[in-house]
Rosetta silent file (secondary structure, phi, psi, omega in degrees, C-alpha in Angstrom):
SEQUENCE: XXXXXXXXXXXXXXXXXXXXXXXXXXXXXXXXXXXXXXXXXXXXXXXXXXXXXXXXXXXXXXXXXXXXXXXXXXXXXXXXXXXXXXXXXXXXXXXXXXXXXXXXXXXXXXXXXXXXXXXXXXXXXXXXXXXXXXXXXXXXXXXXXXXXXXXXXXXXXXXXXXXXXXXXXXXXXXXXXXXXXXXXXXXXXXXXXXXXX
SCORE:     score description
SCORE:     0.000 S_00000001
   1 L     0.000  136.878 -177.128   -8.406  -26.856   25.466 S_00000001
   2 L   -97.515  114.139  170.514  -10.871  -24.395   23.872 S_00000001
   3 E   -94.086  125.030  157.928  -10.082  -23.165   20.138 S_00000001
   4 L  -108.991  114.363 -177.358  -12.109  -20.786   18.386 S_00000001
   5 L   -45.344   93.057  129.342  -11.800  -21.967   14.645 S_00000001
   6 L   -38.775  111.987 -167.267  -11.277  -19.227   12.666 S_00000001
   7 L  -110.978  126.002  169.986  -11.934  -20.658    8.729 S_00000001
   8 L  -114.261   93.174  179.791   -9.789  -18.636    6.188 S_00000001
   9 L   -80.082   -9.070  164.928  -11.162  -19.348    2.736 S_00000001
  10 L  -102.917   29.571  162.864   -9.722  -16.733    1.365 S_00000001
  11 L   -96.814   72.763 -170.660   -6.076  -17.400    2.657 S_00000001
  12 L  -139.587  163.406 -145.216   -4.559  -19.318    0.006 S_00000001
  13 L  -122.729  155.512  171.075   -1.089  -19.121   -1.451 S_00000001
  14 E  -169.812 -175.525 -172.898   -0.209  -19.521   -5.052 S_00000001
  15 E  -127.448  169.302 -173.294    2.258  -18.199   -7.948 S_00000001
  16 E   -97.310  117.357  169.631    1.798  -16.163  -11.115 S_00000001
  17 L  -126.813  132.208  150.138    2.820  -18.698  -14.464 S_00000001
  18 L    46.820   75.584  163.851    2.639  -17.072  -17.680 S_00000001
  19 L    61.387  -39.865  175.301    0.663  -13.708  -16.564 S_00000001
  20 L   -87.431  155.184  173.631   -2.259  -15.986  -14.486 S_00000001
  21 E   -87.606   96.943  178.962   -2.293  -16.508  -10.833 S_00000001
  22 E   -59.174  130.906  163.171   -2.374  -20.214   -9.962 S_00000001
  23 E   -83.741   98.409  177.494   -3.667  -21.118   -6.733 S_00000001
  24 L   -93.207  -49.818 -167.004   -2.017  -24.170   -4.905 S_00000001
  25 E  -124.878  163.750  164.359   -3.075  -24.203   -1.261 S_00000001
  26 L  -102.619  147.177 -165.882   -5.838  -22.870    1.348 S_00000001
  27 L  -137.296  131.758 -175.224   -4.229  -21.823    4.037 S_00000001
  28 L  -134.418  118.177 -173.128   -6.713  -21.754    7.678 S_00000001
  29 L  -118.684  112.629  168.875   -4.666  -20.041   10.928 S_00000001
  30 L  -132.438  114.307  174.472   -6.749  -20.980   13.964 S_00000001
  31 L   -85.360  160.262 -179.872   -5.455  -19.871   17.833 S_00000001
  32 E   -86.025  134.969  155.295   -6.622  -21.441   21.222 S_00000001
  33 L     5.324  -54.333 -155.886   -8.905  -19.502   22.633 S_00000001
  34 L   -91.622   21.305  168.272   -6.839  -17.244   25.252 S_00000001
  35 H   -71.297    2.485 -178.852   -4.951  -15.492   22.248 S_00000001
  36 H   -72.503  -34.892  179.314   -7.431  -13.255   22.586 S_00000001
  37 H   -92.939  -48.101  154.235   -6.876  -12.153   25.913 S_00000001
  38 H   -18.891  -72.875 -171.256   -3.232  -12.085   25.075 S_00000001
  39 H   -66.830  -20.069 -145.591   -3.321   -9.673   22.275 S_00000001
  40 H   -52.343  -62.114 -175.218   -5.898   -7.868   23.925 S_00000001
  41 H   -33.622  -55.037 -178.152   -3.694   -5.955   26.185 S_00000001
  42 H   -81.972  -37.073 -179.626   -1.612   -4.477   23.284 S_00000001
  43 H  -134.246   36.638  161.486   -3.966   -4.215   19.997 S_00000001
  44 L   -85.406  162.639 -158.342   -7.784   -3.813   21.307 S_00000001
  45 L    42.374   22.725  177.259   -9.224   -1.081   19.351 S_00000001
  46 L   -99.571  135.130  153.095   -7.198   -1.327   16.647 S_00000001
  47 L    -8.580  121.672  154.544   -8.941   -1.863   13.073 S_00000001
  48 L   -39.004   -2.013 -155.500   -8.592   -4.733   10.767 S_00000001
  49 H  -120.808  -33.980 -158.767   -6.930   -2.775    8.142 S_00000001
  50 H  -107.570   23.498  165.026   -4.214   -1.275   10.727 S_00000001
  51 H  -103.860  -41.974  154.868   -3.791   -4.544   12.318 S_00000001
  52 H   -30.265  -68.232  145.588   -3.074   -6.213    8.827 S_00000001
  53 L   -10.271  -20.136  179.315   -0.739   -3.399    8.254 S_00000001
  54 L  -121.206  129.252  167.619    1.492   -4.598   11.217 S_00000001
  55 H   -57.371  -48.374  173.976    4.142   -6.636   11.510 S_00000001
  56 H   -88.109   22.507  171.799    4.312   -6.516   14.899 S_00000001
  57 H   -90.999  -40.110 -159.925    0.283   -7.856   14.982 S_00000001
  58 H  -128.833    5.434  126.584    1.649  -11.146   13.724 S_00000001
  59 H   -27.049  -60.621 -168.137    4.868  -11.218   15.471 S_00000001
  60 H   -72.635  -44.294  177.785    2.809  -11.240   18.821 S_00000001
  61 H   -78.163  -47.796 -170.749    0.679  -14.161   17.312 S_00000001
  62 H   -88.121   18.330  164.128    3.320  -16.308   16.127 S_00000001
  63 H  -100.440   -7.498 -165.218    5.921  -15.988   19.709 S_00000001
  64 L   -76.660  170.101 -168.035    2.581  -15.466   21.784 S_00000001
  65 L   -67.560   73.673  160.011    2.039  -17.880   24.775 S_00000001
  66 L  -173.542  153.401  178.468   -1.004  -19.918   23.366 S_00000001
  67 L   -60.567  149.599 -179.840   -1.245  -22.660   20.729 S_00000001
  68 E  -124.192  156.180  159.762   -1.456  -22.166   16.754 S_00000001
  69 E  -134.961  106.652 -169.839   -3.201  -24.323   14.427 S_00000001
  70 L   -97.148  156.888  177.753   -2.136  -24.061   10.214 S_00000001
  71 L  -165.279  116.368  176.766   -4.442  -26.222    8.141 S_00000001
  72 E  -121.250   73.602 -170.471   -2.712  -26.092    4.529 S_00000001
  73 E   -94.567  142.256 -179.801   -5.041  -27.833    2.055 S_00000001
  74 E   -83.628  149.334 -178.687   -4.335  -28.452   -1.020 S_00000001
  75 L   -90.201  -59.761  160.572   -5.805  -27.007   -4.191 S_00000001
  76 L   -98.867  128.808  163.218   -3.541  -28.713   -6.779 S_00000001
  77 L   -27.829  141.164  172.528   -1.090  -31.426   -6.266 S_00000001
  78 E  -165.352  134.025  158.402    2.105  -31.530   -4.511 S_00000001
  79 E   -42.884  147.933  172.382    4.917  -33.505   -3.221 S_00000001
  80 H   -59.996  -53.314 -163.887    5.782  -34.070    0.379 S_00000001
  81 H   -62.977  -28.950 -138.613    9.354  -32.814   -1.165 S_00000001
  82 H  -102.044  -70.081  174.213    8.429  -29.958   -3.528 S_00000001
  83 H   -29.789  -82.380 -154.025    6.497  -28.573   -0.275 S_00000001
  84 H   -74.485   -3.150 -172.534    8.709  -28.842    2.648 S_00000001
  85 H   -73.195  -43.823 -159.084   11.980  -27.627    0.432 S_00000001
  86 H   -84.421    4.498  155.880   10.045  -24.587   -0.252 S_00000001
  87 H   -88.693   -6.785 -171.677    9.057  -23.869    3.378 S_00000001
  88 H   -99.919  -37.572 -171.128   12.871  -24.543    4.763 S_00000001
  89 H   -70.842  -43.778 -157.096   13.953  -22.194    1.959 S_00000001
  90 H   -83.421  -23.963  172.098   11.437  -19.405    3.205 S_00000001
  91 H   -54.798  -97.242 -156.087   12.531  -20.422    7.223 S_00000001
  92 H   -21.896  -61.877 -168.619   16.279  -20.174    6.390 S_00000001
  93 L   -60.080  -23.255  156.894   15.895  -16.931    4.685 S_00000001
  94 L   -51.853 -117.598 -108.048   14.091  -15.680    8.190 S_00000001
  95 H   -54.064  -63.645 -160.409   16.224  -16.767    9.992 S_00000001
  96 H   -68.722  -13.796  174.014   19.394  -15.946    8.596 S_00000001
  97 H   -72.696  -19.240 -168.999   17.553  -11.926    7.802 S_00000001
  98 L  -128.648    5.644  163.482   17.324  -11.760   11.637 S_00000001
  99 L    78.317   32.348 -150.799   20.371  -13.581   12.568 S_00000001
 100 L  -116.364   12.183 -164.969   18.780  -16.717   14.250 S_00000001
 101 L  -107.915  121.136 -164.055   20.264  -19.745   12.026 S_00000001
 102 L  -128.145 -157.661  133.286   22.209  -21.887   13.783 S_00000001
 103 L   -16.520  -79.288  165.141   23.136  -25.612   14.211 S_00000001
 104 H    -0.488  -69.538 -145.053   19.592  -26.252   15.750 S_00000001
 105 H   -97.093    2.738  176.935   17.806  -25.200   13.318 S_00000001
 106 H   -79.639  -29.258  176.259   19.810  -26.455   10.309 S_00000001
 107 H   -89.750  -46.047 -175.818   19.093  -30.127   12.102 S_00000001
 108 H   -62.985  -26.637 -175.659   15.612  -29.576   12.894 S_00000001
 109 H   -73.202  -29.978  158.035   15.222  -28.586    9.143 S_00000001
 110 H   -69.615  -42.052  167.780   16.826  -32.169    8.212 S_00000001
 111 H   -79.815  -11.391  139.640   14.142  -33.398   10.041 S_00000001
 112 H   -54.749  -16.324  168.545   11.538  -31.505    8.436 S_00000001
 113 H   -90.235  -41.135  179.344   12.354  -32.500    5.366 S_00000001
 114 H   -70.941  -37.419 -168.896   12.502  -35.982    6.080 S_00000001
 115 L   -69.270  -28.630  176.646    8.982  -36.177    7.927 S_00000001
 116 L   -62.557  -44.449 -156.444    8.126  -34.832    4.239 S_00000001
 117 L   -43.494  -58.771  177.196    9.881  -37.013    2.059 S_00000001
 118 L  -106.239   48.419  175.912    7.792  -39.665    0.694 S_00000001
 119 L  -100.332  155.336  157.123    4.235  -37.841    1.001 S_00000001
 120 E  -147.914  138.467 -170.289    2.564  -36.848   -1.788 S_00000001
 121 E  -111.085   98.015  145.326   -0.784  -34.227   -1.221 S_00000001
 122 L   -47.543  176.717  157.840   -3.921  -34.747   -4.071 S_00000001
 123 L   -64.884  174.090 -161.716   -6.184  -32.016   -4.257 S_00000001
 124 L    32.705    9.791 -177.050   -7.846  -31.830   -1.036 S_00000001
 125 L   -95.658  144.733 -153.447   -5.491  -33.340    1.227 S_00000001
 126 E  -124.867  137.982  142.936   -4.325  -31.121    4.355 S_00000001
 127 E  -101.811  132.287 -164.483   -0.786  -30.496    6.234 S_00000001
 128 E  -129.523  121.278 -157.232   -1.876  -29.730    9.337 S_00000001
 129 E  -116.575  100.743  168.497    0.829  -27.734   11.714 S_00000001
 130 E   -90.171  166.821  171.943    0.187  -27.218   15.880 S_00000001
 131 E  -133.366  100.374 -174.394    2.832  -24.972   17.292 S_00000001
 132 L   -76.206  173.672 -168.435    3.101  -25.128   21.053 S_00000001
 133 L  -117.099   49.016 -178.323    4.548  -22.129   22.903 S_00000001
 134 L  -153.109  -21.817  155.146    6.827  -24.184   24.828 S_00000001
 135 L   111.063   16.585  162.801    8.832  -24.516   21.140 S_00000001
 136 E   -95.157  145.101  138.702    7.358  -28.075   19.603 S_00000001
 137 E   -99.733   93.607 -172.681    5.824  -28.695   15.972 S_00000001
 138 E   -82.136  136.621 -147.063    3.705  -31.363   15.382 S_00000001
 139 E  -127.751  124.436 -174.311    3.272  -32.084   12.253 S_00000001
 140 E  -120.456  148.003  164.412    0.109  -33.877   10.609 S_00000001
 141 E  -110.417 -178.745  176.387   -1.471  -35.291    7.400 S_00000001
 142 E  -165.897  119.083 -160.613   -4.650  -35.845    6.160 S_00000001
 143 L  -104.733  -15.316 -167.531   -6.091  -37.077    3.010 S_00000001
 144 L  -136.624   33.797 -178.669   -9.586  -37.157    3.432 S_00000001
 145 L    63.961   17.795  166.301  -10.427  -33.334    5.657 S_00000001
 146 L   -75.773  178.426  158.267  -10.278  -35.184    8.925 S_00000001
 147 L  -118.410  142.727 -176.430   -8.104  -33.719   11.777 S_00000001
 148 L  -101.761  143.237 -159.605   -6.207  -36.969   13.173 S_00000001
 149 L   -63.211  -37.283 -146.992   -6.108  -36.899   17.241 S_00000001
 150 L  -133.357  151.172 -176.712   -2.258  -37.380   16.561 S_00000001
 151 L   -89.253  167.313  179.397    0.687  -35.811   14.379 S_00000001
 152 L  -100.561   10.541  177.685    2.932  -37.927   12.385 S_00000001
 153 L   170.139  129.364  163.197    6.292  -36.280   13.848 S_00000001
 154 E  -118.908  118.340 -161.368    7.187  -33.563   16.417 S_00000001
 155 E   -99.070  114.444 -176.174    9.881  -31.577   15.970 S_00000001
 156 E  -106.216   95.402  164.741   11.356  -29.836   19.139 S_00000001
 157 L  -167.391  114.287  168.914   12.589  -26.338   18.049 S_00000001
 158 L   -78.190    7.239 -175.297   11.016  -23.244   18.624 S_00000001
 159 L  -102.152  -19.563 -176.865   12.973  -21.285   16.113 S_00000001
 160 L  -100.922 -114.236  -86.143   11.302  -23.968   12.705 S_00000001
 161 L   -56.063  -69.970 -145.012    7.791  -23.914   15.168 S_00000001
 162 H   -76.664  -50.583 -179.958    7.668  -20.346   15.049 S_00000001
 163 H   -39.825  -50.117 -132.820    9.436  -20.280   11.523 S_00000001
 164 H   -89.886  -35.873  169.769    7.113  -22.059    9.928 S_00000001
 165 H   -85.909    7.320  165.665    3.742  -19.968   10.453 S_00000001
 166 H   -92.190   -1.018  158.154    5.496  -16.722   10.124 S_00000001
 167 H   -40.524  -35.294 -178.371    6.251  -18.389    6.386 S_00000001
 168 H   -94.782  -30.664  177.883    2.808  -18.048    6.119 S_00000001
 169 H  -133.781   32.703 -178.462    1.748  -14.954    8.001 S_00000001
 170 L  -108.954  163.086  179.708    4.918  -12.779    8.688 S_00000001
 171 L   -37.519  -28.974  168.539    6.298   -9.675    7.038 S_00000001
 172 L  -115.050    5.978  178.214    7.157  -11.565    3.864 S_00000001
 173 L   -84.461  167.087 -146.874    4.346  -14.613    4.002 S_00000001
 174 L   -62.428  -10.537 -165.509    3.193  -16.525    1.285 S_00000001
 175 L  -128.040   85.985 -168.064   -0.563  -15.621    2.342 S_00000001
 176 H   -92.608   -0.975  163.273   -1.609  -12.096    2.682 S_00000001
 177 H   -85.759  -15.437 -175.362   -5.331  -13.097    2.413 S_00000001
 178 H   -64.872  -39.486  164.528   -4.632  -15.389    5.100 S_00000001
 179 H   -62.821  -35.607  169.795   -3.505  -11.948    7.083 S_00000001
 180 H   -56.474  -60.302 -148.805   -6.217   -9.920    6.061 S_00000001
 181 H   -71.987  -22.431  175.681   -8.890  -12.699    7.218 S_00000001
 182 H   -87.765  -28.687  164.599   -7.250  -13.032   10.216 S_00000001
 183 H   -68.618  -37.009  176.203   -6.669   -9.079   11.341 S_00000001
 184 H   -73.373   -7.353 -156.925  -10.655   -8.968   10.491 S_00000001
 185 H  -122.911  -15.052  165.463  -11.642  -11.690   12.393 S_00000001
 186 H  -121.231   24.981  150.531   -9.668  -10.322   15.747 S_00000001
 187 H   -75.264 -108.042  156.237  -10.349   -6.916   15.159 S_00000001
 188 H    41.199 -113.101  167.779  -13.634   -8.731   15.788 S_00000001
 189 H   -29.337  -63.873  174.332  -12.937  -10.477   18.729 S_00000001
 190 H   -59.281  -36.769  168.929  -10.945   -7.659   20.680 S_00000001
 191 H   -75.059  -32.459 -176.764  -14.036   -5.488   20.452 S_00000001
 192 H   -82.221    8.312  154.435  -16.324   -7.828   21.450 S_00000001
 193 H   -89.453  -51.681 -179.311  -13.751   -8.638   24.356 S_00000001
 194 H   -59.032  -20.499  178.369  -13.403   -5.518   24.949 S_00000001
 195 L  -108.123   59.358  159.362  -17.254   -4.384   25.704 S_00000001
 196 L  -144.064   -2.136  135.500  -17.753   -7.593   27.622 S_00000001
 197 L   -40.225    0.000    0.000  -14.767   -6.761   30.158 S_00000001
C-alpha cells in the first residue's frame, strides 16, 4: 500500500491555563494514497481556505473508503489514562450529538480505555492510530519516533475508528491547525490531480 505522508507540524492540540496556550500534542493526519482520487470527484477545485471551512471536507475523509493514519506525539507528558478518558469523552459526545451511541460503542470504549491504562507518553513519544474502512482501529505506541510494523490492540468498531479522528479533525476537533494543514495540502493534490487527468 502506497501512503503519501502528509507531515502536520503545525497540527497540535493544547489548552489555555491561566491566559497562555499550552501545547500538549502534534497531531500528523496522513491518508493512503487513493484518497485522493476519492475526494477528487466531489472537492477538486476547491481552495484550501473553503475546504477548511467544510465540514463535509472532513466528513468524506474520515467515512471515506481508504486508510487513515493519526500520529499524536507528544509535546508534554501524559498518561495512557488522562489521554484516552479525554478522547472517549469527545467520541461519546459525537456520538450521542448525532444519535449513534449504542451498546457497541460503549464496549468498544471499555476497551479503549483499557488498551490505555497503564501507558504513560514522555515528551516525544507517539500514539499512533490506523483506521481501516472496513471499521477496525489499530492502535500503536512508540517511545522512541519509530512506526512499529504492528499495533498493540485492534479494536473492531467503525463507529470509535471513525470517532476517534473526527476528535481530531471534525466539526468540533481538538486540532484546527491540523485542518488547515491538511485542506492546504489537498487543495494541493486535487489540482495537481486534476491537470494530470
Amino acid at each position: 500500500m502506497k501512503w503519501w505522508w502528509h507531515p502536520t507540524e503545525k497540527g497540535v492540540r493544547g489548552l489555555e491555563i491561566e491566559g497562555k496556550f499550552v501545547k500538549f500534542t502534534a497531531i500528523g493526519v496522513y491518508l493512503e494514497d487513493t484518497a485522493v482520487s476519492s475526494l477528487a470527484a466531489k472537492w477538486k477545485g476547491k481552495t484550501a481556505e473553503e475546504l477548511a471551512d467544510s465540514a463535509d471536507f472532513f466528513g468524506d475523509i474520515v467515512t471515506g473508503p481508504f486508510e487513515k493514519f493519526t500520529k499524536v506525539t507528544m509535546i508534554l507528558p501524559l498518561t495512557g489514562q488522562q489521554y484516552s478518558e479525554k478522547v472517549v469523552e469527545n467520541c461519546v459526545a459525537h456520538w450521542k450529538a448525532v444519535g449513534k451511541y449504542t451498546d457497541a460503542e460503549s464496549e468498544a470504549t471499555k476497551k479503549f480505555l483499557q488498551v490505555f491504562r497503564n501507558e504513560t507518553f514522555p515528551p516525544a513519544a507517539s500514539i499512533l492510530f490506523t483506521q481501516s474502512p472496513l471499521g477496525s482501529l489499530t492502535i500503536g505506541f512508540s517511545k522512541d519516533g519509530s512506526i512499529p510494523e504492528n499495533g498493540n490492540a485492534v479494536i473492531e468498531n467503525k463507529q470509535l475508528s471513525e470517532a476517534v479522528l473526527e476528535s481530531i479533525i471534525g466539526k468540533n476537533g481538538v486540532s484546527p491547525s491540523a485542518k488547515q494543514s491538511l485542506a492546504a495540502r489537498l487543495s494541493d493534490l486535487l489540482k495537481q490531480n486534476e491537470s494530470s487527468s
